[in-house]
C-alpha positions as CSV (number, residue, x, y, z in Angstrom):
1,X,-111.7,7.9,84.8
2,X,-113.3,10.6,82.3
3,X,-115.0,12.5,84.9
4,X,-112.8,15.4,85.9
5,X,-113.2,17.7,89.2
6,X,-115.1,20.5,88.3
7,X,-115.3,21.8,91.7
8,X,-114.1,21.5,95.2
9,X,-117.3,20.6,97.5
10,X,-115.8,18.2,99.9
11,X,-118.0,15.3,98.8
12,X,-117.1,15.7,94.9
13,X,-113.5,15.5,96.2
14,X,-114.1,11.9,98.0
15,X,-116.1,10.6,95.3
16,X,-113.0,12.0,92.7
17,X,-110.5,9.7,94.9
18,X,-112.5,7.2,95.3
19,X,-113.1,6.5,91.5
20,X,-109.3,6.9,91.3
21,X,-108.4,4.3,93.6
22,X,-110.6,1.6,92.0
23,X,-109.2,2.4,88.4
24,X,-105.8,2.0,89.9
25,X,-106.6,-1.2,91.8
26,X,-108.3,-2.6,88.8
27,X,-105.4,-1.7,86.9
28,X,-103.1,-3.3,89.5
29,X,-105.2,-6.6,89.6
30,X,-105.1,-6.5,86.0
31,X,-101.3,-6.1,85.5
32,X,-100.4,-9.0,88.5
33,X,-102.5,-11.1,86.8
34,X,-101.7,-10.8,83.5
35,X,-98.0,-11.1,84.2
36,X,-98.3,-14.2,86.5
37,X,-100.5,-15.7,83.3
38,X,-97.6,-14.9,81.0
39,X,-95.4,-16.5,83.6
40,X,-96.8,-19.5,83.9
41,X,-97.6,-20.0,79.8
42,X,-94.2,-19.2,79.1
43,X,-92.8,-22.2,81.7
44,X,-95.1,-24.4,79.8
45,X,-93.7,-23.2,76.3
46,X,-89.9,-23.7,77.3
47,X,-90.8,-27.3,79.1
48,X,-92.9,-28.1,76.2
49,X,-89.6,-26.6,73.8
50,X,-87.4,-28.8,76.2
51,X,-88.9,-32.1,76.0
52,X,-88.5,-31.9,72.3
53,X,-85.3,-30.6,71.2
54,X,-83.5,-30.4,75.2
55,X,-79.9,-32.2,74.8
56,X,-80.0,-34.1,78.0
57,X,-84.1,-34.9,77.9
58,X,-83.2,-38.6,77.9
59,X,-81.1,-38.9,80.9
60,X,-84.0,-38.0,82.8
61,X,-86.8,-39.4,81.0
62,X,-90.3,-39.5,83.0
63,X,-88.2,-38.2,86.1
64,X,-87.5,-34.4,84.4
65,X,-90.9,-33.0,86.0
66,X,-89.6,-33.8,89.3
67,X,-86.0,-33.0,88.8
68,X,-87.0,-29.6,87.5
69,X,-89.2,-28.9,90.3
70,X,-86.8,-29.1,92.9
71,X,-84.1,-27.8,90.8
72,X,-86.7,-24.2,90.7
73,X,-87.6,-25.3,94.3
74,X,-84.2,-24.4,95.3
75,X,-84.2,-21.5,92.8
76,X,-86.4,-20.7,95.5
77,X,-89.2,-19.8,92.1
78,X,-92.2,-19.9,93.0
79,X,-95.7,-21.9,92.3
80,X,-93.2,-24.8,90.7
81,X,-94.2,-28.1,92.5
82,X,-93.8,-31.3,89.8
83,X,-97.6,-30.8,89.3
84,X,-98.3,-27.5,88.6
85,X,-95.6,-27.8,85.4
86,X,-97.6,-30.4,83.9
87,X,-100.4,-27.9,84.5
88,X,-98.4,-25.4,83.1
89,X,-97.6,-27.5,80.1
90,X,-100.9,-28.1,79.3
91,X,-102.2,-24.7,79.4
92,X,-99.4,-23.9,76.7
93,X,-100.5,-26.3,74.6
94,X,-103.9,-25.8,75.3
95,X,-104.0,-22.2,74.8
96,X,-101.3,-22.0,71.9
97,X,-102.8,-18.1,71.3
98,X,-101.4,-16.5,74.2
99,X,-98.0,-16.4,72.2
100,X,-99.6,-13.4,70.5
101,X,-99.6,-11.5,74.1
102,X,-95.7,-12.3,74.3
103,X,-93.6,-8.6,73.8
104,X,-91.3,-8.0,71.4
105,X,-88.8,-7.0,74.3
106,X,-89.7,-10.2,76.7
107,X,-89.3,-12.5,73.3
108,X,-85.4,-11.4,72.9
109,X,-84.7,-12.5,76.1
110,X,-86.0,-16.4,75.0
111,X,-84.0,-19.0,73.8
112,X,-83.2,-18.6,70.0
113,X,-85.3,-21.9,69.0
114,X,-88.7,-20.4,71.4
115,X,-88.2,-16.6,70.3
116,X,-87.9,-17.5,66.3
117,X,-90.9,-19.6,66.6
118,X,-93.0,-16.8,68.0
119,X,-92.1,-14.4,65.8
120,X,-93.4,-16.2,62.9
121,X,-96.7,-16.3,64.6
122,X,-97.5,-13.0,66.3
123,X,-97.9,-11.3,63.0
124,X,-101.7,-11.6,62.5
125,X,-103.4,-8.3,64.8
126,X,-107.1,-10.2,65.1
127,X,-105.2,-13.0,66.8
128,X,-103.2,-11.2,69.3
129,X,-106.0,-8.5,69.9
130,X,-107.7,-12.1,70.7
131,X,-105.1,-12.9,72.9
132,X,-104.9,-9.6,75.0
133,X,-109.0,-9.7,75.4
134,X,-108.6,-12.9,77.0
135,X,-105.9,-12.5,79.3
136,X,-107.4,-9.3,80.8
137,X,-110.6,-10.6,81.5
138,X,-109.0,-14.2,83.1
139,X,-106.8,-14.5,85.6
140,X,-104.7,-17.8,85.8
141,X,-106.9,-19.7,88.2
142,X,-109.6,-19.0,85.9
143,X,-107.3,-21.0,82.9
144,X,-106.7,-23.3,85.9
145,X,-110.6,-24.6,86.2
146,X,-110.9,-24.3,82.2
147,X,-107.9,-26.5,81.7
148,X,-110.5,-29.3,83.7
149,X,-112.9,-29.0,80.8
150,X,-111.1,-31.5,77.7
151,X,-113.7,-31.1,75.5
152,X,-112.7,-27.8,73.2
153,X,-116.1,-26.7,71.9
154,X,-117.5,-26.9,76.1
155,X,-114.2,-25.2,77.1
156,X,-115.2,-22.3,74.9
157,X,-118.2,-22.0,76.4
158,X,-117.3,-22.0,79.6
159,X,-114.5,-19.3,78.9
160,X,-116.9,-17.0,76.8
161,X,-119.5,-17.4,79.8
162,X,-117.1,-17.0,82.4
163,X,-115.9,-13.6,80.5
164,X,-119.7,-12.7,79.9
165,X,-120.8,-12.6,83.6
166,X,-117.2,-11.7,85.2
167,X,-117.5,-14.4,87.0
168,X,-115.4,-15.7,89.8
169,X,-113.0,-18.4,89.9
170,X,-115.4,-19.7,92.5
171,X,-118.4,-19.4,90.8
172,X,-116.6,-20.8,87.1
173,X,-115.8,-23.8,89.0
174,X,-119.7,-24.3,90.7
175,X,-120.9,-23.6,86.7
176,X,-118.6,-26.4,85.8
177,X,-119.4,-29.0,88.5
178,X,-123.1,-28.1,87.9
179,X,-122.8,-29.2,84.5
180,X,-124.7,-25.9,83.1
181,X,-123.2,-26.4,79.7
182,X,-125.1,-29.7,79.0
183,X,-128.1,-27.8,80.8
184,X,-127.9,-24.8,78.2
185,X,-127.9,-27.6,75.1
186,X,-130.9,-29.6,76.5
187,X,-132.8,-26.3,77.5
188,X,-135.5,-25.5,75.4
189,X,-135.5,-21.9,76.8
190,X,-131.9,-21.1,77.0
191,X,-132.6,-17.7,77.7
192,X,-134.4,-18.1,80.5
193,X,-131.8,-20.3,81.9
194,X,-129.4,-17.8,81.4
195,X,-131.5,-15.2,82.5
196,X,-131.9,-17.5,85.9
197,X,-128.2,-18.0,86.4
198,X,-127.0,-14.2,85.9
199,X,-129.2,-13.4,88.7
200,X,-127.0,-16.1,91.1
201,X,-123.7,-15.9,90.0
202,X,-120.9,-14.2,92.3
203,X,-119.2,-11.8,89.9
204,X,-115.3,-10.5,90.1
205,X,-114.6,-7.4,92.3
206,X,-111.9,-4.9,90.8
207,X,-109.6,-5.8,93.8
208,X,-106.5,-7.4,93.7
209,X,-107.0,-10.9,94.6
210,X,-103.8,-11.5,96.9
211,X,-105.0,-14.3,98.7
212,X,-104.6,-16.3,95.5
213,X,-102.1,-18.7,96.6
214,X,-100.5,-18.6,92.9
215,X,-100.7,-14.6,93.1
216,X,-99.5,-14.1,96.5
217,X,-96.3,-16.7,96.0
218,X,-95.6,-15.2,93.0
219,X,-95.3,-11.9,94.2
220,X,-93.0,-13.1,97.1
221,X,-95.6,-12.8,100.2
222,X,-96.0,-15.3,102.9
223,X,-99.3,-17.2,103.6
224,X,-98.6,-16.1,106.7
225,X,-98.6,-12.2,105.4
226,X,-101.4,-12.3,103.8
227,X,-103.9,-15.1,104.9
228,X,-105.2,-13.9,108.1
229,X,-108.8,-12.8,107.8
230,X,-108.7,-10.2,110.7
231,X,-105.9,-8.7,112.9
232,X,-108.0,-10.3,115.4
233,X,-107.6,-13.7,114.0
234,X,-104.0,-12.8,113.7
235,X,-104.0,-11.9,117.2
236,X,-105.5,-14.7,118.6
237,X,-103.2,-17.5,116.2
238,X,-100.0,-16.0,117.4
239,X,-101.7,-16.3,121.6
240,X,-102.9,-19.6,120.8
241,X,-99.6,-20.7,119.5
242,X,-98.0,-19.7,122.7
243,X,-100.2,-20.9,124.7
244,X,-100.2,-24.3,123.1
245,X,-96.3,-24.5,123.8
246,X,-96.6,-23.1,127.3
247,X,-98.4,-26.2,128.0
248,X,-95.2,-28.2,128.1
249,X,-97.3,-31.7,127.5
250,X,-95.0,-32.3,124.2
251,X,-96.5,-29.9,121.8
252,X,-93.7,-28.9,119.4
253,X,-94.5,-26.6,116.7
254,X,-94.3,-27.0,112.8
255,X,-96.2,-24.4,110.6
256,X,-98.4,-21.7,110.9
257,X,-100.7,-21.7,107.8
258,X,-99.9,-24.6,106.2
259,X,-100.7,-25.2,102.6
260,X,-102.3,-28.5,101.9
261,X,-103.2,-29.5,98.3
262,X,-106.8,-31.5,97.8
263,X,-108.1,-32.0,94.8
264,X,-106.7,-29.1,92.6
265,X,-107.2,-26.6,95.7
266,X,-105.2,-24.5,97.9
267,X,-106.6,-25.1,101.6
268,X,-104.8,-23.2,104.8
269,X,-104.6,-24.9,108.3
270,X,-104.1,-22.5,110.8
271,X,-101.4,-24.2,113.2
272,X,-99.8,-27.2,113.0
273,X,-98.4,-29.3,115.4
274,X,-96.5,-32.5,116.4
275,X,-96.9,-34.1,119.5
276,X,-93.7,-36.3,120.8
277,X,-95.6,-38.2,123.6
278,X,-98.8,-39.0,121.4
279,X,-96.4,-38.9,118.1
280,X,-99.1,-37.8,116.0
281,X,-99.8,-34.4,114.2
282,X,-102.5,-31.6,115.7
283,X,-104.5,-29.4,113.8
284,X,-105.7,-26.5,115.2
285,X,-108.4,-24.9,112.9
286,X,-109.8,-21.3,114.8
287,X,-112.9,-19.7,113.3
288,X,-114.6,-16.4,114.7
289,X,-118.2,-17.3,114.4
290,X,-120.1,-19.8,116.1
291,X,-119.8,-23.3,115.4
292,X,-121.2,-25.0,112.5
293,X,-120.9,-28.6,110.8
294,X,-119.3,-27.1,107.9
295,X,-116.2,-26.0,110.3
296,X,-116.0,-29.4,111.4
297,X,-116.1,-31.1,108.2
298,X,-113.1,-28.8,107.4
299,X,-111.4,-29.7,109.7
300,X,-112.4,-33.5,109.5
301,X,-111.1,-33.1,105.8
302,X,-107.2,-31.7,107.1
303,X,-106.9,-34.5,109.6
304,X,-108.2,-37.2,107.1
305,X,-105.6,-35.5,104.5
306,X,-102.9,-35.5,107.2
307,X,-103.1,-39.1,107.9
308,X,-102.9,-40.1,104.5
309,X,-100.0,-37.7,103.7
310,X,-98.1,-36.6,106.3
311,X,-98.4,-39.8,108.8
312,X,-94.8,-41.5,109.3
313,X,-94.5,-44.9,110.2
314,X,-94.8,-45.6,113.8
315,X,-97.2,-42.4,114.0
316,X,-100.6,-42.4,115.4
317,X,-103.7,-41.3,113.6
318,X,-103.8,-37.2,113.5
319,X,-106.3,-35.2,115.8
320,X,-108.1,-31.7,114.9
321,X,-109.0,-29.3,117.3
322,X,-111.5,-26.6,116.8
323,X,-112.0,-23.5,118.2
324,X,-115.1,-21.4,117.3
325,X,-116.5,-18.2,119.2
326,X,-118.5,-15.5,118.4
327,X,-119.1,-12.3,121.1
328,X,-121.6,-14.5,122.9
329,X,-120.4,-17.9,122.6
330,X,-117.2,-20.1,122.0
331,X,-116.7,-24.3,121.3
332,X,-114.3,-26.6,121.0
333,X,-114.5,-29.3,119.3
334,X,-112.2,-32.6,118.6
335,X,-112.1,-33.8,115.2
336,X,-110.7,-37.4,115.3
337,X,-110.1,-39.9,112.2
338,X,-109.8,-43.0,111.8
339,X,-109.4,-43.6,115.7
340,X,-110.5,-46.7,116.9
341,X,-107.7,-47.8,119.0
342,X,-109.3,-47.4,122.7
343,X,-105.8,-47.2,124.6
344,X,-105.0,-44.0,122.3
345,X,-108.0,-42.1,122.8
346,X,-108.0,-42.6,126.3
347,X,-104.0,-41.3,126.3
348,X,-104.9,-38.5,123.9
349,X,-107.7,-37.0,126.1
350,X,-105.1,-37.0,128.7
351,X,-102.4,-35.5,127.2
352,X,-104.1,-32.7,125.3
353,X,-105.5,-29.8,127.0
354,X,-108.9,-30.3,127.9
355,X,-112.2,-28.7,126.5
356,X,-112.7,-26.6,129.7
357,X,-108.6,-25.1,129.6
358,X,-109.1,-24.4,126.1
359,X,-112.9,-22.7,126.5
360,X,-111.3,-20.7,129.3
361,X,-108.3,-19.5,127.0
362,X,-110.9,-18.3,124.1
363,X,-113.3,-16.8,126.0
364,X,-110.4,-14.7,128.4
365,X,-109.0,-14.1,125.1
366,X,-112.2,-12.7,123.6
367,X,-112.7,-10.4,126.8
């Protein structure tokens, strides 16, 4: 933002706005971010405060994680499910510098115990200059994947690399499962190797990342708000939905973007379902591009989640449905798990719309 408009030539003008609206986005991602960091540190240092000085810690014992999450539940605060407090727990006590990053005014409103105990630590200006550097060039789901690494001296790696080659949450977490840090100590040309992964990594865009699950629910935004790839997509959800129901074969509807948690991470199914005469659940996954096995194994991954999760006794095994379509083409495609019961999946195929009503509703859709 130091070049000022010298002149008035129409494409100095757009160029002028242009490098004002990414400084302010940038700035924008930066302050969410760094906020929501704060946030979730600072739950971590009063649980963490809590569990050794709180009055009433022993009437709840190893039960206070999941009375304090529906407590905040309730609260209606956001991003505060049993598990993600331990989470935050850990990232207080794993990343004890961030009290350096804590304001003078935010550290009055603290309890007396919390706010006198960072005082006496956020005198030292390397420290908290420390602090500040990392939280502006991490956001929380980067401290999320970091927190995975337990070693210190690898996490420190990791987080300088990450910083390095603005790398994305994405690409920190492939690094990680790709074990580069033991690949970098038995390299014997460790600058070729790093030469080799700079040249492959996806890097950090300037824009706000609201489809971060923790970003968007902290901000007070609806999956469904802000989830949608495409108006189209939107579009075709919401006709879908109603078409479903219109049916009248025992289709009642139960979410629209529904979060599921697998293994540390956020995943979105577009509509869910239960069915009354079947009495099981229905996925319905819609993707606009042609089909590919990756699709389905998505979807084979919600129904397999669903049935271990979500399936009541006296339920039947879930069932995925797939829609894919691109301008010239369109699929559908039944995802089934665990279904070996012959009498089912002969009832199922009859009570579900079939492959040809549900081609001819994409495709007159798509037109």
């Amino acid at each position: 933002m130091d070049n000022q408009i010298t002149s008035f030539t129409l494409p100095q003008l757009a160029e002028s706005i242009n490098s004002l609206h990414c400084h302010l986005v940038t700035e924008a991602s930066r302050a969410v971010n760094m906020t929501l960091t704060l946030r979730n540190w600072l739950i971590g240092c009063y649980i963490a405060e809590y569990e050794l000085n709180g009055e009433d810690r022993a009437t709840y014992g190893e039960a206070m994680l999941e009375n304090l999450s529906e407590k905040l539940t309730a609260m209606q605060v956001s991003a505060c499910g049993k598990r993600q407090l331990y989470r935050y727990i850990l990232f207080y006590k794993t990343y004890p510098q961030i009290v350096r990053s804590v304001t003078p005014q935010l550290q009055k409103s603290l309890p007396r115990q919390i706010s006198e105990k960072m005082r006496s630590l956020t005198a030292f200006s390397r420290e908290a200059n420390e602090s500040l550097y990392l939280l502006q060039h991490l956001s929380y789901t980067h401290f999320e994947q970091l927190l995975s690494v337990e070693e210190p001296e690898k996490r420190a790696f990791y987080q300088a690399e990450c910083i390095r080659g603005n790398w994305s949450v994405r690409e920190l977490k492939r690094q990680i499962g790709s074990l580069y840090y033991e690949r970098t100590v038995l390299s014997t040309n460790k600058e070729k190797l790093v030469e080799l992964t700079d040249g492959h990594v996806e890097r950090n865009t300037n824009r706000l990342n609201i489809r971060d699950p923790y970003v968007f629910e902290f901000l007070g935004l609806k999956p469904r708000e802000v989830m949608s790839e495409s108006h189209l997509e939107n579009d075709l959800i919401e006709k879908l939905e109603m078409f479903l129901l219109e049916l009248g074969q025992g289709f009642c509807f139960e979410a629209r973007q529904k979060r599921i948690l697998i293994g540390g991470e956020y995943f979105f199914v577009d509509l869910v379902f239960y069915h009354r005469i079947l009495k099981c659940h229905v996925l319905v996954e819609l993707k606009l591009n042609a089909f590919n096995h990756e699709n389905l194994g998505q979807l084979n991954t919600y129904v397999s989640w669903y049935r271990e999760n979500m399936t009541s006794e006296g339920d039947n095994p879930p069932i995925g449905i797939l829609l894919c379509t691109d301008k010239n083409h369109s699929l559908v495609e039944y995802a089934l798990a665990g279904m070996d019961n012959k009498l089912f999946v002969s009832r199922y195929l009859l009570e579900l719309p079939s492959r040809e009503e549900m081609l001819r509703f994409v495709e007159e859709q798509m037109q």
